[in-house]
Steps between C-alpha positions, in 0.01 A plus 500: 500500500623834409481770819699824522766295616561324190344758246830734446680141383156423311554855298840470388508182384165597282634829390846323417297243273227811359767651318448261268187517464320831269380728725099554481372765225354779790873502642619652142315823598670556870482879567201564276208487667215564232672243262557232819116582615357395144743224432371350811113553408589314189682196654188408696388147404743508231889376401768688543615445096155601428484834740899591361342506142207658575687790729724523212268592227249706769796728595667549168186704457482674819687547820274745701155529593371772326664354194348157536184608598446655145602179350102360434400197701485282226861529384585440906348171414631446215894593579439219869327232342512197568591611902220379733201706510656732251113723426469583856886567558507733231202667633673491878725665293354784412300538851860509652673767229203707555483501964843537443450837302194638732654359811857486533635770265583229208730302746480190663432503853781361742243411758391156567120596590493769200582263281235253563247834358591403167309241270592136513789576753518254761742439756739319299546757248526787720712308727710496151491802415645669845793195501599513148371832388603716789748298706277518776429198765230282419405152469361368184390162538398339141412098482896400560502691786191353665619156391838517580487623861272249573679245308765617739331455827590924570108572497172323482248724356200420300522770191755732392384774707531299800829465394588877435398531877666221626832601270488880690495340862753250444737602185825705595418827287841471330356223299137701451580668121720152393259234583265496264766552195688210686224238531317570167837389295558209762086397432558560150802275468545259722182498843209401222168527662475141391837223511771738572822449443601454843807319417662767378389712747733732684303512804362146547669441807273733678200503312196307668392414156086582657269361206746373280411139391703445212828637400821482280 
């Protein structure tokens, strides 16, 4: 089981073995906050290969809000399909270029509770946003977070939320901005929801392996 005690070894050996790995497509856009913020809308329910294209082609037409938001909603859909959802993202979208214009001066807000105002942002993404848009600390828990800390034995929580909470009481806030970079590459690659590769793990020696029934 992975506790505090062991969870400084636990991060370098995964960090050592992440550089390895390609980094997920939100983390291209560190330090800008709008382009981070709708990245992050668009991964929702979708691959990261399919939100890196989609970004791609969305921002090559605009960068800003007041740019995008005169870009009409049908072209939104058009430049994100096939991400999940992609008709009502591209009309979050547009709800969230224009409350950023009448509400926060045409800038993204670096305020946890602000940034829950805006359409289709829930904690995950506006966790995102302060961590990887601002450099702020924050704790955005995806699916490989949840799972993984589990897996691990560090919490037992229910849903991902749980686990944001459970994450703030417990995690040393060094490791607040890294950890969900961290764990989405180590989910991605090697601690599959289903049959991980635990053989290769770096950590197996302390994980608890909770719900795992098969693995590789």
């Amino acid at each position: 089981m992975i506790t505090n005690l062991t969870l400084d070894q636990a991060i370098r050996y995964i960090s050592r073995k992440a550089r390895h790995w390609k980094n997920p497509v939100v983390g291209r856009y560190a330090g800008k906050p709008f382009l981070v913020l709708i990245s992050c809308l668009l991964s929702l329910r979708t691959k990261d290969q399919t939100t890196a294209a989609a970004s791609n082609r969305l921002f090559s037409r605009s960068r800003t809000p007041a740019a995008l938001l005169k870009i009409p909603r049908q072209d939104i859909e058009r430049l994100i399909y096939p991400v999940g959802f992609y008709r009502t993202k591209a009309r979050q979208i547009h709800g969230i270029c224009r409350m950023l214009l009448d509400s926060f001066h045409g800038k993204v807000p670096d305020d946890l509770e602000k940034l829950l105002t805006l359409p289709g942002v829930g904690r995950k993404t506006a966790n995102l946003a302060l961590t990887e848009g601002f450099g702020k600390p924050g704790i955005c828990v995806d699916t490989h977070v949840h799972r993984i800390c589990n897996r691990w034995g560090y919490v037992r929580t229910k849903t991902p939320e749980e686990t944001e909470m459970a994450l703030r009481r417990k995690l040393p806030r060094r490791y607040w901005i890294k950890i969900n970079e961290l764990l989405v590459v180590f989910g991605q690659n090697l601690c599959h929801p289903v049959s991980p590769r635990c053989s290769q793990c770096p950590v197996r020696l302390y994980c608890a392996r909770r719900g795992v029934q098969i693995s590789r």
